[in-house]
N, CA, C and O atoms as CSV, one atom per row, in Angstrom:
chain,resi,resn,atom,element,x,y,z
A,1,UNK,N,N,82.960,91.033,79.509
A,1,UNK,CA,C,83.542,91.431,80.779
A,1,UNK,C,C,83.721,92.953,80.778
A,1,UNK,O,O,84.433,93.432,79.895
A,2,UNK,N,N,83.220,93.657,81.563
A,2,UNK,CA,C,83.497,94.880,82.310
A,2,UNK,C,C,85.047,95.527,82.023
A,2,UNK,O,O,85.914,94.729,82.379
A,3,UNK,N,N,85.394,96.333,81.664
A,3,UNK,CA,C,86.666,97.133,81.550
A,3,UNK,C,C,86.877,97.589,83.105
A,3,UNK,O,O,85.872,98.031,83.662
A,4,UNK,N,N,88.076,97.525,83.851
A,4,UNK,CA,C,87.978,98.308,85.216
A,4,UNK,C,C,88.025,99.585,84.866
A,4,UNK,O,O,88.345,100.146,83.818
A,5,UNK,N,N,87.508,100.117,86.325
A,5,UNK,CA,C,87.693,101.363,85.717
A,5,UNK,C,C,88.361,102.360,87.563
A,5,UNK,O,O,88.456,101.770,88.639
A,6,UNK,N,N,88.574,103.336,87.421
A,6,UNK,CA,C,88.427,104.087,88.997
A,6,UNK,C,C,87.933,103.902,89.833
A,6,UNK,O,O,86.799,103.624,89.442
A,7,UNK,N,N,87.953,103.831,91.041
A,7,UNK,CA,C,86.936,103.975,92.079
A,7,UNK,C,C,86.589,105.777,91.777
A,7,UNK,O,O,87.340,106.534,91.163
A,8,UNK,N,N,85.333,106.121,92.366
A,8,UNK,CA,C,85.020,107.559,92.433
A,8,UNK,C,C,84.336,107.369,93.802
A,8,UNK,O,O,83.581,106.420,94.011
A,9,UNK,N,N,84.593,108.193,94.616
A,9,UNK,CA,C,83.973,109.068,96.153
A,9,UNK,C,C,84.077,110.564,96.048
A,9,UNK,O,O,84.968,111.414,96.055
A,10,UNK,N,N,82.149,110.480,95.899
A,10,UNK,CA,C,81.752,111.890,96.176
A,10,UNK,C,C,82.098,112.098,97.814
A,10,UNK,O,O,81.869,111.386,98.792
A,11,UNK,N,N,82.834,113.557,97.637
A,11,UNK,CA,C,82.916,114.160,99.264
A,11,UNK,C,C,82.094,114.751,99.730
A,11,UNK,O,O,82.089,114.842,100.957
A,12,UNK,N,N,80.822,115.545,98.771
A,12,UNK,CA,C,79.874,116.509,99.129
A,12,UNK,C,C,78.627,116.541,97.965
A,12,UNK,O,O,78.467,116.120,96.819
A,13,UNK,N,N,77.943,117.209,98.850
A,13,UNK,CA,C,76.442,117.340,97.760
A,13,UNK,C,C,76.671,118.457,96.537
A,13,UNK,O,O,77.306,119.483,96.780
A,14,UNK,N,N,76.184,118.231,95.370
A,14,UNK,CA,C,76.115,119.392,94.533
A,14,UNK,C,C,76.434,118.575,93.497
A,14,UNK,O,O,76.320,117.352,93.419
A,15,UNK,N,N,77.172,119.992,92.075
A,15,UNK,CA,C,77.796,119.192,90.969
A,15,UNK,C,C,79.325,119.310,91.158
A,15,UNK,O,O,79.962,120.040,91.917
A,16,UNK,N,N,79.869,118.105,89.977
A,16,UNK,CA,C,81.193,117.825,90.515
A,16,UNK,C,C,82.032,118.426,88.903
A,16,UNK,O,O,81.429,118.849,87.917
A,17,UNK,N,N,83.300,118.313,89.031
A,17,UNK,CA,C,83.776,118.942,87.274
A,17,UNK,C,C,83.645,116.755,86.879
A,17,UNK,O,O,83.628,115.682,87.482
A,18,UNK,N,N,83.581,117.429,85.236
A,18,UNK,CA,C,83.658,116.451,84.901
A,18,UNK,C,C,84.822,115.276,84.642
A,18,UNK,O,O,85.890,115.696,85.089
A,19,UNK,N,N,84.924,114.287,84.214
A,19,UNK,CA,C,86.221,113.631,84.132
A,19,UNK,C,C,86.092,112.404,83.176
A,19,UNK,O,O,84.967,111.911,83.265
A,20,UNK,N,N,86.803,111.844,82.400
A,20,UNK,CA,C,86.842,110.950,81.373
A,20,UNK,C,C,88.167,109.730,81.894
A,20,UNK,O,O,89.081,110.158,82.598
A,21,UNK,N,N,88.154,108.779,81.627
A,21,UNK,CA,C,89.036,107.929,81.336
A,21,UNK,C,C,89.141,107.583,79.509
A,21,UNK,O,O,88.320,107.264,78.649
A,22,UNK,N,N,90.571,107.846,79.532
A,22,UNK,CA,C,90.777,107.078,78.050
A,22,UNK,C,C,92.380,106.047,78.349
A,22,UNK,O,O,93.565,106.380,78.308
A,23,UNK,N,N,91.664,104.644,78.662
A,23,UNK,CA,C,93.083,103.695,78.588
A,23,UNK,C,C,93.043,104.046,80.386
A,23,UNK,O,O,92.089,104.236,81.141
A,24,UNK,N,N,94.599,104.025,80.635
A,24,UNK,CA,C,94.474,104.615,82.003
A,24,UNK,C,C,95.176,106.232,82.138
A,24,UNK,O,O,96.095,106.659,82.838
A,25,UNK,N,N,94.303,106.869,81.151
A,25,UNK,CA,C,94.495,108.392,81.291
A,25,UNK,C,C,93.559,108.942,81.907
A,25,UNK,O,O,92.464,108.711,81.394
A,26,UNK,N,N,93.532,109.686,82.956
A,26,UNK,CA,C,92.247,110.187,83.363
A,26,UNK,C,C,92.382,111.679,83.176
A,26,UNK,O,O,93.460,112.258,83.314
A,27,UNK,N,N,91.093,112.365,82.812
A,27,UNK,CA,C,91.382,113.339,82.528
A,27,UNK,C,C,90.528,114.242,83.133
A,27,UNK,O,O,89.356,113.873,83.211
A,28,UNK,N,N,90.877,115.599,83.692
A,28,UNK,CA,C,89.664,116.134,84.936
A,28,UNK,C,C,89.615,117.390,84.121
A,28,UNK,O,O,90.542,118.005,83.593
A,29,UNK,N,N,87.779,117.737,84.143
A,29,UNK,CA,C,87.934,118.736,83.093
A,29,UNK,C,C,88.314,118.969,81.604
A,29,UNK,O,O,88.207,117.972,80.890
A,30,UNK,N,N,88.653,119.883,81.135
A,30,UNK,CA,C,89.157,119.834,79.638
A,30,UNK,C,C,90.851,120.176,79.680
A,30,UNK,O,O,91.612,120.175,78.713
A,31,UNK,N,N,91.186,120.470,81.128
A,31,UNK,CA,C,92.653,121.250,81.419
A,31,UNK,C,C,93.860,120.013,81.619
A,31,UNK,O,O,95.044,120.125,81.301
A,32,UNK,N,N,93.202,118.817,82.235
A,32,UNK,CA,C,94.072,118.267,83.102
A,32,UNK,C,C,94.257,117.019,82.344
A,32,UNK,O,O,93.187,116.736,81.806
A,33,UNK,N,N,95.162,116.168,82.084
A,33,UNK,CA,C,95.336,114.782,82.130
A,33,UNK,C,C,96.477,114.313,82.744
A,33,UNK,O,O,97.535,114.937,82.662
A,34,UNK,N,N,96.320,112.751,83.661
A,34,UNK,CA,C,97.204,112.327,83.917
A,34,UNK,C,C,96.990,111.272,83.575
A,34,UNK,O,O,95.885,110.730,83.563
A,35,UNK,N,N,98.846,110.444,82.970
A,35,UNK,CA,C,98.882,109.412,82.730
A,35,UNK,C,C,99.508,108.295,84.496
A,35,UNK,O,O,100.446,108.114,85.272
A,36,UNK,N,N,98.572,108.031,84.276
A,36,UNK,CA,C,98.608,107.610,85.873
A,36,UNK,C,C,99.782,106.175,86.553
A,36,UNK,O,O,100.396,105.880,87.578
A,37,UNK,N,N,99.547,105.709,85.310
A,37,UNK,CA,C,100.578,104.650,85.527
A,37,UNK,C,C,102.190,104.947,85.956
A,37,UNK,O,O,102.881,104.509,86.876
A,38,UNK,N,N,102.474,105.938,84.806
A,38,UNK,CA,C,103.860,107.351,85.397
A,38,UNK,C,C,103.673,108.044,86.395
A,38,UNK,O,O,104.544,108.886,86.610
A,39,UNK,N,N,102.716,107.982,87.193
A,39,UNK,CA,C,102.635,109.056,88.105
A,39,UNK,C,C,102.989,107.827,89.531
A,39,UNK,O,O,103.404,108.385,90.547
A,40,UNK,N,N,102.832,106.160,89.623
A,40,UNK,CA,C,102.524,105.624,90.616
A,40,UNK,C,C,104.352,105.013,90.605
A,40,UNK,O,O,105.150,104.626,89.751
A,41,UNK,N,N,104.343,105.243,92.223
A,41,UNK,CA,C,105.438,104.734,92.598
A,41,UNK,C,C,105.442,103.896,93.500
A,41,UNK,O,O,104.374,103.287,93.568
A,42,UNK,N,N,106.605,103.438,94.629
A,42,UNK,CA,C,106.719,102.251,95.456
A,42,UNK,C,C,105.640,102.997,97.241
A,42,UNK,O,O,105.478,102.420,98.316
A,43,UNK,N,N,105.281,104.035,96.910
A,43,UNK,CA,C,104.480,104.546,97.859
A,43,UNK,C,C,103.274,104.938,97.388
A,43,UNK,O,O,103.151,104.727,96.182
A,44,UNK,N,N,102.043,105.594,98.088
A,44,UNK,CA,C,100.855,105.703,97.646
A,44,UNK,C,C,101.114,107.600,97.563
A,44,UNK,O,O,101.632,108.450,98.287
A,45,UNK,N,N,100.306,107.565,96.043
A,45,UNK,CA,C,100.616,108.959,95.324
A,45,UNK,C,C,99.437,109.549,95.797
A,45,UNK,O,O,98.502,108.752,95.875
A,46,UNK,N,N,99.033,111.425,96.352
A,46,UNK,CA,C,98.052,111.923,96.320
A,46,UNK,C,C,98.470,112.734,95.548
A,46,UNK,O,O,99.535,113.298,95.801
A,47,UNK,N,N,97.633,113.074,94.187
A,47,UNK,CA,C,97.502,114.812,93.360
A,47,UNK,C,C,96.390,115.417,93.585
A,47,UNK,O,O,95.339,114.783,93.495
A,48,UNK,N,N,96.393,116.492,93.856
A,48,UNK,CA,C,95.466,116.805,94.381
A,48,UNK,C,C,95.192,118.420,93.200
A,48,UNK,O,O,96.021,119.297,92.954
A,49,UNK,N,N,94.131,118.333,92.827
A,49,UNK,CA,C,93.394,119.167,91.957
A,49,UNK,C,C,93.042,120.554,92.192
A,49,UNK,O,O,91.824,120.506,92.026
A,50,UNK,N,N,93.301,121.673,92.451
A,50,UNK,CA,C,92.086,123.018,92.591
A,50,UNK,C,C,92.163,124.111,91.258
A,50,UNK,O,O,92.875,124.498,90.331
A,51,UNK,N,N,91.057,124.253,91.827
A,51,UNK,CA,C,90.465,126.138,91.085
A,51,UNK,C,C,91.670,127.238,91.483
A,51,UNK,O,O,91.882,127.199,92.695
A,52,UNK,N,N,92.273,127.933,90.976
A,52,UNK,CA,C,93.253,128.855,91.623
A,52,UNK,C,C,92.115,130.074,91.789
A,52,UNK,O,O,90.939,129.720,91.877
A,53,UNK,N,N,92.318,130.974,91.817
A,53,UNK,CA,C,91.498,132.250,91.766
A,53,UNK,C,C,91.198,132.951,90.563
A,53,UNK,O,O,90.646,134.050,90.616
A,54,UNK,N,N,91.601,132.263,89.175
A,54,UNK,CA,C,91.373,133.076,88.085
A,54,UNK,C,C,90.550,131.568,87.375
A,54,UNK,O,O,90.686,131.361,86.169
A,55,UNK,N,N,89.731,130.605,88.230
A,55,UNK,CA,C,89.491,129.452,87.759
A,55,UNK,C,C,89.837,128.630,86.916
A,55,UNK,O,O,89.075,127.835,86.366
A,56,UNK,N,N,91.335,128.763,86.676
A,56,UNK,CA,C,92.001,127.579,86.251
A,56,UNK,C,C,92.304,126.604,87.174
A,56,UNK,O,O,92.416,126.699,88.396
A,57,UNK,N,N,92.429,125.606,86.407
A,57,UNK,CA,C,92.739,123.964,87.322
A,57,UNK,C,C,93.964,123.938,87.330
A,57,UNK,O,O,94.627,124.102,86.306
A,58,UNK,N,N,94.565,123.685,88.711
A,58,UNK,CA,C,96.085,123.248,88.879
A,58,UNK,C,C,96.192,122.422,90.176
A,58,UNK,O,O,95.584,122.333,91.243
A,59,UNK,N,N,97.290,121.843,89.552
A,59,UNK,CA,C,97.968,121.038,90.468
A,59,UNK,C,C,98.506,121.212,91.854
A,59,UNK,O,O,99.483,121.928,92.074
A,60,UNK,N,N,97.976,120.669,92.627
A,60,UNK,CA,C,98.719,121.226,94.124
A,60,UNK,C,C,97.444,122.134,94.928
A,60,UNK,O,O,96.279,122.291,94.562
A,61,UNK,N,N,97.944,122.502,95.800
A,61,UNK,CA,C,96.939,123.672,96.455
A,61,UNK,C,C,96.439,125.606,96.016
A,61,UNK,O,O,97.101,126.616,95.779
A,62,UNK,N,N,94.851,125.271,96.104
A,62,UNK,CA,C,94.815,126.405,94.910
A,62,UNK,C,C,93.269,127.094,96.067
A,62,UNK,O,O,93.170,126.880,97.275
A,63,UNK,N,N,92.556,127.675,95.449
A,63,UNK,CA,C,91.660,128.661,96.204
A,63,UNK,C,C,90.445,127.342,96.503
A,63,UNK,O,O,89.770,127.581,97.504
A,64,UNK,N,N,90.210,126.478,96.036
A,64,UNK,CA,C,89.461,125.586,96.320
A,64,UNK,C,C,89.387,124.337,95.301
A,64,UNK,O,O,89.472,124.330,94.073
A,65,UNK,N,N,89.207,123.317,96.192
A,65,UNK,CA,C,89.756,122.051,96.233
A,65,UNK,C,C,88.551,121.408,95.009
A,65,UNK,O,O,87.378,121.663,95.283
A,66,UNK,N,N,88.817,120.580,93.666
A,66,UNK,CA,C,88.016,120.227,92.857
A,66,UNK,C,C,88.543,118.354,93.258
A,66,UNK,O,O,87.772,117.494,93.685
A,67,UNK,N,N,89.384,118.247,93.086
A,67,UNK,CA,C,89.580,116.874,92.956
A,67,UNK,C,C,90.585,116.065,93.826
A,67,UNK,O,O,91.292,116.719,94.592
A,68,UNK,N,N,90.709,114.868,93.795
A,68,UNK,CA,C,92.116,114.316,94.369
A,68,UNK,C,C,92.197,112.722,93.655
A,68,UNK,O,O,91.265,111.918,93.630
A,69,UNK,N,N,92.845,112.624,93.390
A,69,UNK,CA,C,93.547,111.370,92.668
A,69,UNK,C,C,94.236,110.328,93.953
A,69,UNK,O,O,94.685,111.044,94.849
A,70,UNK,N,N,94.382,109.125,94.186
A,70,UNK,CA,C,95.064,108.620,95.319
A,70,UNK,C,C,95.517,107.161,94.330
A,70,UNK,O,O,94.648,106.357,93.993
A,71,UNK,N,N,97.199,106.956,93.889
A,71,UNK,CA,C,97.156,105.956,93.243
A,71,UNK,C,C,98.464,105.269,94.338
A,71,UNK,O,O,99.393,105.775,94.969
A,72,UNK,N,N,97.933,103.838,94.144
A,72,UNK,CA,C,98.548,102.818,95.398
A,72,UNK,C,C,99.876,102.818,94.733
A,72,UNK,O,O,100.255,103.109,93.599
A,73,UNK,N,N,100.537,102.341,95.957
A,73,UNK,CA,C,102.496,101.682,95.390
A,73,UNK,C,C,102.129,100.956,94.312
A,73,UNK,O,O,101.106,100.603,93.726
A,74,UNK,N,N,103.512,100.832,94.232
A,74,UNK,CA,C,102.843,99.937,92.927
A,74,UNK,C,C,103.298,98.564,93.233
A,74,UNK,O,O,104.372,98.474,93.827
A,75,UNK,N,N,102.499,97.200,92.850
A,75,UNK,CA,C,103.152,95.780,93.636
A,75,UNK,C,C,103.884,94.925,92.772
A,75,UNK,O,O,104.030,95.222,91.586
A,76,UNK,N,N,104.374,93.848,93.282
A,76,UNK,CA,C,105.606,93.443,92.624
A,76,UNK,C,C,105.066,91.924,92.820
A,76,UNK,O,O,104.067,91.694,93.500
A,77,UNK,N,N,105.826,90.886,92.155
A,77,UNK,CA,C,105.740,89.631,92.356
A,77,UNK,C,C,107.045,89.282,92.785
A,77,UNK,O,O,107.884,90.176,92.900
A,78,UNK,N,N,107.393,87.835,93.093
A,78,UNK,CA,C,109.215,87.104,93.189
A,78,UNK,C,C,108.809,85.908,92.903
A,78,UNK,O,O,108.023,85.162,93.487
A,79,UNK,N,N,109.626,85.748,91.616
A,79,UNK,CA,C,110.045,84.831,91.247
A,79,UNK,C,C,111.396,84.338,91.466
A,79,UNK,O,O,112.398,85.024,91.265
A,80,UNK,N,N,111.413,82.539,92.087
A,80,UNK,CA,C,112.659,81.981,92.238
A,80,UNK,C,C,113.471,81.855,90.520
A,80,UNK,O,O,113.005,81.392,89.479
A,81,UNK,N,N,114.570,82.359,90.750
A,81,UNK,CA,C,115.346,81.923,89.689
A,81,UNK,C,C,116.441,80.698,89.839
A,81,UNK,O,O,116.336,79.504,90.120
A,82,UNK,N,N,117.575,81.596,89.506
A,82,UNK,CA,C,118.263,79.860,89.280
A,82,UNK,C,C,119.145,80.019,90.606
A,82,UNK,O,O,118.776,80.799,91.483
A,83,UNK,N,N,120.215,79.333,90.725
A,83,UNK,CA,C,120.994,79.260,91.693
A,83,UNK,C,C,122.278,79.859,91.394
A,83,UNK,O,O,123.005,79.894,90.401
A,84,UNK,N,N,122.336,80.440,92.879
A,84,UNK,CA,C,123.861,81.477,92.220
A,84,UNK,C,C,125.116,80.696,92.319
A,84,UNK,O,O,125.006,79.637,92.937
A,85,UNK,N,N,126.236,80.975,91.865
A,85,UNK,CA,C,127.716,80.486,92.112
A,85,UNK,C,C,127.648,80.024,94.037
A,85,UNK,O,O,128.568,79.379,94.539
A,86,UNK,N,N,126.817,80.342,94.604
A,86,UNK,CA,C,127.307,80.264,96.407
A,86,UNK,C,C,126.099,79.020,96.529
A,86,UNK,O,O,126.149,78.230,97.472
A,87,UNK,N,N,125.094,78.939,95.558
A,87,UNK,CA,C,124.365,77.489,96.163
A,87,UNK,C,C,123.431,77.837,96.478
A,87,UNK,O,O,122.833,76.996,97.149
A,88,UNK,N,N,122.691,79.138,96.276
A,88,UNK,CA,C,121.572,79.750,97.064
A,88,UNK,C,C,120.669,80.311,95.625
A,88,UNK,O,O,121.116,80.791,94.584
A,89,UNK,N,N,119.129,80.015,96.069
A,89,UNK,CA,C,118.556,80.108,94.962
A,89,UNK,C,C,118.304,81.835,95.282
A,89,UNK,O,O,118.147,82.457,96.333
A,90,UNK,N,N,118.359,82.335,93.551
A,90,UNK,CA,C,118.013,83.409,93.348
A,90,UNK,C,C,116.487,84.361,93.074
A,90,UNK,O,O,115.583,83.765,92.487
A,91,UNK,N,N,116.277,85.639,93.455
A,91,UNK,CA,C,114.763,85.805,93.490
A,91,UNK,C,C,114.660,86.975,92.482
A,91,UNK,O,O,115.341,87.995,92.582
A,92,UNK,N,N,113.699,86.733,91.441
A,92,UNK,CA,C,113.682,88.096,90.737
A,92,UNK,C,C,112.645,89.116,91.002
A,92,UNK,O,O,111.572,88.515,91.037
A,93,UNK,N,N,112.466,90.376,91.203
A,93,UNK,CA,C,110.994,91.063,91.528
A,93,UNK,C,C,110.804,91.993,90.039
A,93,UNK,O,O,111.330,92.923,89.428
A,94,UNK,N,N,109.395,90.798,89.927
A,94,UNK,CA,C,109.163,91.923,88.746
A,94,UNK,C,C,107.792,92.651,88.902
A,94,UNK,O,O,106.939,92.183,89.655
A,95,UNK,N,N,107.549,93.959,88.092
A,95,UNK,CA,C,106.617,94.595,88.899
A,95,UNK,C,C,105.227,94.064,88.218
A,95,UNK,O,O,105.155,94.017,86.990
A,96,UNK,N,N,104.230,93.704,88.959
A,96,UNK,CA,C,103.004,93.772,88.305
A,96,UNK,C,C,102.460,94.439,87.378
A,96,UNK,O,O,103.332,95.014,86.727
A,97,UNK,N,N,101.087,94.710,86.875
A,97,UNK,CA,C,100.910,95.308,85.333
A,97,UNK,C,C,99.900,96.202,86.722
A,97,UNK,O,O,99.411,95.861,87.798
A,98,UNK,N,N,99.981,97.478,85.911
A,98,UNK,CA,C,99.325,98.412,86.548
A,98,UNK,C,C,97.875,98.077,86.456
A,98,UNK,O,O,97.408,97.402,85.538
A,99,UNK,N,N,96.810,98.839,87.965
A,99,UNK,CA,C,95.374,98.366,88.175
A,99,UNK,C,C,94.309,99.542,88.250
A,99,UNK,O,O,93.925,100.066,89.295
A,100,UNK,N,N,93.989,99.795,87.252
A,100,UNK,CA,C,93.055,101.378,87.715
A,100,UNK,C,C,92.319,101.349,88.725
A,100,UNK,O,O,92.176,102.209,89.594
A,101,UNK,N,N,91.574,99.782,88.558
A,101,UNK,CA,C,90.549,99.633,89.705
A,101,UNK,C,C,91.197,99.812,91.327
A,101,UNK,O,O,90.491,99.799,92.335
A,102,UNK,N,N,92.507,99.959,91.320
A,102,UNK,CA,C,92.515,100.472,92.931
A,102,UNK,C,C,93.097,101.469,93.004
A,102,UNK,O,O,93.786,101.770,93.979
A,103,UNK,N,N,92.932,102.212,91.949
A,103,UNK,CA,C,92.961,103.822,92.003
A,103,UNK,C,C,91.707,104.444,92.747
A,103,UNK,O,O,90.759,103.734,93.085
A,104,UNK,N,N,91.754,105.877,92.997
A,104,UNK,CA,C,90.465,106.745,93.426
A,104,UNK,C,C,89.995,107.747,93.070
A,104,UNK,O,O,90.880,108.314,93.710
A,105,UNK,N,N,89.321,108.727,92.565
A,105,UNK,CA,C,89.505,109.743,92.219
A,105,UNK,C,C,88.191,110.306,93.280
A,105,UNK,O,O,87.043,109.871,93.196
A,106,UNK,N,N,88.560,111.167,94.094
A,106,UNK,CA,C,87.778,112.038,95.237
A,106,UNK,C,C,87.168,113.321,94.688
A,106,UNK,O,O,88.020,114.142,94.350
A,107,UNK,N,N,85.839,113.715,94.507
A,107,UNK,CA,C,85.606,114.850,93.695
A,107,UNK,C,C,84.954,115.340,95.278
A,107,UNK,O,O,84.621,114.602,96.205
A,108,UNK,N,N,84.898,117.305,95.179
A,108,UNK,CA,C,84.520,117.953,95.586
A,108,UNK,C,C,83.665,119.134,94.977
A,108,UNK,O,O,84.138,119.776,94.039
A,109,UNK,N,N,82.445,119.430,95.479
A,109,UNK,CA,C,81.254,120.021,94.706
A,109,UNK,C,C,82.036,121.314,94.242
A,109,UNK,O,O,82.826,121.984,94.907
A,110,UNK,N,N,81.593,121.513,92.846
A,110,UNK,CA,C,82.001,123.052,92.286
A,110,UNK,C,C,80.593,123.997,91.746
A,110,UNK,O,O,80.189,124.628,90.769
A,111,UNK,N,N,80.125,123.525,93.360
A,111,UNK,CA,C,78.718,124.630,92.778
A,111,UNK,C,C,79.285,125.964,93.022
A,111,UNK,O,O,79.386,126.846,92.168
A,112,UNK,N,N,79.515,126.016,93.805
A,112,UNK,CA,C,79.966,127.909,93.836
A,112,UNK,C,C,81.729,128.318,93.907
A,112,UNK,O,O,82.483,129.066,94.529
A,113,UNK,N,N,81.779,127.115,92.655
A,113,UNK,CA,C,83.697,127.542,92.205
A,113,UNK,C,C,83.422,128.016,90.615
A,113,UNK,O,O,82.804,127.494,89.688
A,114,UNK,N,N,84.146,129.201,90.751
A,114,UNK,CA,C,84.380,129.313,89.131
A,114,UNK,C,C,85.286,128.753,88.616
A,114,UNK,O,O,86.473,128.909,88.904
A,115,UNK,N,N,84.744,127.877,87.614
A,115,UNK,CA,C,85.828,127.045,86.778
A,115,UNK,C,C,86.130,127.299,85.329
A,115,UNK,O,O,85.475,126.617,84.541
A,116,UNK,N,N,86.970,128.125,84.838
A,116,UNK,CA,C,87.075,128.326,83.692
A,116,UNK,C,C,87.754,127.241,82.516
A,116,UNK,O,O,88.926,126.918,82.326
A,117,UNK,N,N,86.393,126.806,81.775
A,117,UNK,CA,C,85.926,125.812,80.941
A,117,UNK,C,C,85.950,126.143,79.763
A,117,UNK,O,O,85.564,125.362,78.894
């Protein structure tokens, strides 16, 4: 069986920086890793990647756009438990095991970005 892995969507023609998964670490370039599972909360996360002007990779908005990460809420199950002192059955929410496969990672061409590598 197949390991999941990211979704990837190219935004544009050209070459893109590179990127690795190890586990669910993804890592963009040789600069960046995120552990992604810490990064996902009860809403949908965007990080978004650029080149600053001295072609380092950072986080947030920078001189041009290399990457974007998009990781979903994160989902939960309910389980009935027992019954409380009032007669009413109880519900527990526990959270699901994290899913790379509905993660995204959005690359944008770095043909004419300097990326210092």
């Amino acid at each position: 069986m197949a390991k999941p892995t990211i979704k990837v969507v190219e935004k544009n023609e050209g070459r893109k920086i590179g990127y690795e998964l190890e586990g669910s670490t993804l890592w963009i370039g040789d600069a960046i890793a995120m552990r992604l599972p810490r990064l996902q909360t009860d809403d949908t996360v965007k990080k978004d990647i650029c080149a600053d002007a001295d072609g380092n990779l950072v986080f947030g908005l920078g001189e041009n756009y290399v990457a974007q990460v998009e990781i979903p809420p994160k989902e939960y199950e309910y389980i009935e438990g027992e019954t409380d002192a009032e007669g009413k059955k109880t519900v527990e929410r526990v959270q699901k095991d994290f899913d790379i496969s509905k993660c995204t990672l959005i690359l944008w061409s770095i043909e004419e970005v300097y990326i210092n590598e």
